[in-house]
N, C-alpha and C positions, 0 to 999 in steps of 0.2 A: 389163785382166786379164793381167798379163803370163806366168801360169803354163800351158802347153797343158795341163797335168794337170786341170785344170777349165776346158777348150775349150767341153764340153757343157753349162756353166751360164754360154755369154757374154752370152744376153737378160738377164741378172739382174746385168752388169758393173756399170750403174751403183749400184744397190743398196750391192751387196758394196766397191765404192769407197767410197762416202759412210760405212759403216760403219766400215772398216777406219782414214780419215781422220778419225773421229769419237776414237775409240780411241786413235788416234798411238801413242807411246810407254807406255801404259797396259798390252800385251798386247805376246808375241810371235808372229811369224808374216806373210808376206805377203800370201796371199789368207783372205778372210773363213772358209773351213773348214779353215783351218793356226790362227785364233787360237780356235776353238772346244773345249772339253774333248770325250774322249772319250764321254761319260755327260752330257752336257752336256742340260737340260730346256729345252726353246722351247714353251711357253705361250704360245698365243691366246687372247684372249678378247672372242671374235665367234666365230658359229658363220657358218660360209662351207661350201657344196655344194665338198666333197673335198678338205677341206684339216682334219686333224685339229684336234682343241683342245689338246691337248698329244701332244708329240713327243719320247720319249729316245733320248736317242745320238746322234755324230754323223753315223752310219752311216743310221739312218733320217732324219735331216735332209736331208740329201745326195738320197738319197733322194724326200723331197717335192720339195725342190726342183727337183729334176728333172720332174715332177710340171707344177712352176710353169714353168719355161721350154719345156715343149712346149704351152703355153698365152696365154703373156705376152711380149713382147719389152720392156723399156726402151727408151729414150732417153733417160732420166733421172731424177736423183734428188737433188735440192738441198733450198733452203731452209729448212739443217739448223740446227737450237737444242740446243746440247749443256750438261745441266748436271752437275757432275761431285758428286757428296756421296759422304759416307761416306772420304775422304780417297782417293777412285778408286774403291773396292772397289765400290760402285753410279752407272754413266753413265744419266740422261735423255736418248735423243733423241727429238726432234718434227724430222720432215724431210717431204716430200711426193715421189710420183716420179711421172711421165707415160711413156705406152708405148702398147701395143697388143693386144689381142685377137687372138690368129695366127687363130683361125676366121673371125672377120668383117669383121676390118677396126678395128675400134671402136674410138675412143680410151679411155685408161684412163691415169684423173687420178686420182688419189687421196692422204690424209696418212695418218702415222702418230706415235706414239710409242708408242718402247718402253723398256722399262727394262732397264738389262744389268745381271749382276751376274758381277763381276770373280774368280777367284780364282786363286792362281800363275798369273798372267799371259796367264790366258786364260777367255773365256767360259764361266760356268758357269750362267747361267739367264739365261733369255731370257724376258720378259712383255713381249707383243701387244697393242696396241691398233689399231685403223683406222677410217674412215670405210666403217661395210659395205655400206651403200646404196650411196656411191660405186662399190663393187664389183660390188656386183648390178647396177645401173643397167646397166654396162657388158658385163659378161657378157650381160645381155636385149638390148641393143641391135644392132637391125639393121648390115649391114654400111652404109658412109657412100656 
């Protein structure tokens, strides 16, 4: 994450890498909330304890996220499958990340895909998928 201006979202570095890498030259911007629209909609769809189902802006995204890194640290975020359709304008990815639980200790493995949709060259909708057992599982899980 080379920008200090997003210092306080560094648990979610790997994340916001693999996205931004995913992307390449499709969008402008260096870190993952430089390539996102202002009004930009991030759509989950898993209902997860504090974490909205849809989110506008990217002011309220930031926002959650924040949310997430006083919660979760990374260590990583690979085994990314990027499909691109729609001539760019909509990216698939399926990636998976591994981290931590900051209350307990807990490992926190989990995948995802999501689907982006592109527009002047930067994110404008975001649809969530995840493994949310994976999620539960670890939030419930005693420290190790």
């Amino acid at each position: 994450m080379p920008n200090s201006r997003y210092a306080l979202y560094g648990p979610a570095a790997p994340y916001f890498d693999l996205v931004r890498g995913a992307l390449g030259d499709l969008v402008d911007g260096e870190h993952f909330f430089d390539i996102v629209t202002d009004d930009i909609i991030y759509e989950v769809l898993y209902d997860f304890p504090g974490w909205p189902r849809v989110i506008k802006g990217r002011t309220d995204l930031m926002a959650a996220f924040k949310g997430y890194v006083d919660n979760i640290a990374l260590q990583s975020a690979d085994k990314l499958i990027a499909h691109k359709t729609d001539d760019g304008g909509v990216i698939v990815i399926e990636y998976e990340v591994r981290g931590t639980i900051l209350a307990t200790g807990a490992k926190y493995d989990n995948r995802f895909c999501s689907i982006i949709g592109i527009e002047n060259r930067k994110i404008a909708r975001w649809r969530d998928y995840m493994d949310s057992l994976a999620a539960w599982n670890a939030f419930r899980a005693a420290a190790p």
